[in-house]
C-alpha positions, 0 to 999 in steps of 0.5 A: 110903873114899869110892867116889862119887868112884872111877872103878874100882878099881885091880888087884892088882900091880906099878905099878912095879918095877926102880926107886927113881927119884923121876921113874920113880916119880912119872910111874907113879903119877901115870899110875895115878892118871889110869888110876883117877880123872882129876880127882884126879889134875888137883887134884894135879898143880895142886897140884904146879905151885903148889909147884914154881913157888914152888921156882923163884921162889926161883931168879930173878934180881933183879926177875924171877919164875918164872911166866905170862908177863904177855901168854900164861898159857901161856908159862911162865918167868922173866920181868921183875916189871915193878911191883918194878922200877917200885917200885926206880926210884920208891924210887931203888935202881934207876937208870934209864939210856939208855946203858950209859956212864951207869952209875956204880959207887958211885952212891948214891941219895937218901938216900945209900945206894948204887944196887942197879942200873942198868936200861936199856930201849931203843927196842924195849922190851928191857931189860938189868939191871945190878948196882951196879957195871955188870955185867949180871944179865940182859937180855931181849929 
């Protein structure tokens, strides 16, 4: 056991009891830990934020992940990944739009293959993204 980096010895006993619910669990625990050895604790929670936001990414929509917002590091969500869809367009699997009536269902791009979407951003910035044949996916204000 390395005890220079203990803050005190925990006590014999419950730590938690009447439940087997991971969430009860998790904030005992991680309470204790704190309790015990305030920088450990941090690491693993920072551990666990690492993990939790790559289990999110795998929920977001096309061309949004799941993290800090670009202009407040703590205004956490789902968010448009700028540079992919910049890429899209550039590659021509994103079409860019000024007006919903400009979406073509079937378009295909410069190399003959279809369109994966159409995106359009108005005069104030808020971006709608829609699917290959016009419906939206997200929009974002």
């Amino acid at each position: 056991m390395n005890s220079d980096k203990i803050t005190q010895e925990a006590t014999l006993g419950s730590v938690s009891t009447g439940t087997l619910k991971s969430k009860d669990l998790f904030e005992a625990f991680i309470g204790l830990l704190e309790s015990l050895n305030d920088e450990r604790a941090d690491q693993l929670k920072s551990e666990w934020l690492y993990e939790l936001t790559d289990a999110l990414s795998e929920y977001a929509p096309p061309y949004t992940y799941f993290g800090a917002h670009p202009g407040d590091g703590a205004d956490f969500g789902f968010w448009p990944y700028q540079e992919e869809i910049d890429d899209a367009i550039h590659d021509g699997t994103l079409v860019p739009i000024s007006d919903s009536s400009e979406i073509v269902p079937g378009k295909l791009d410069k190399y003959d293959n279809p369109v994966c979407g159409f995106v359009l951003v108005n005069d104030h910035g808020n971006m709608t993204m829609f699917d290959a044949a016009g419906e939206v996916i997200w929009d974002v204000v």
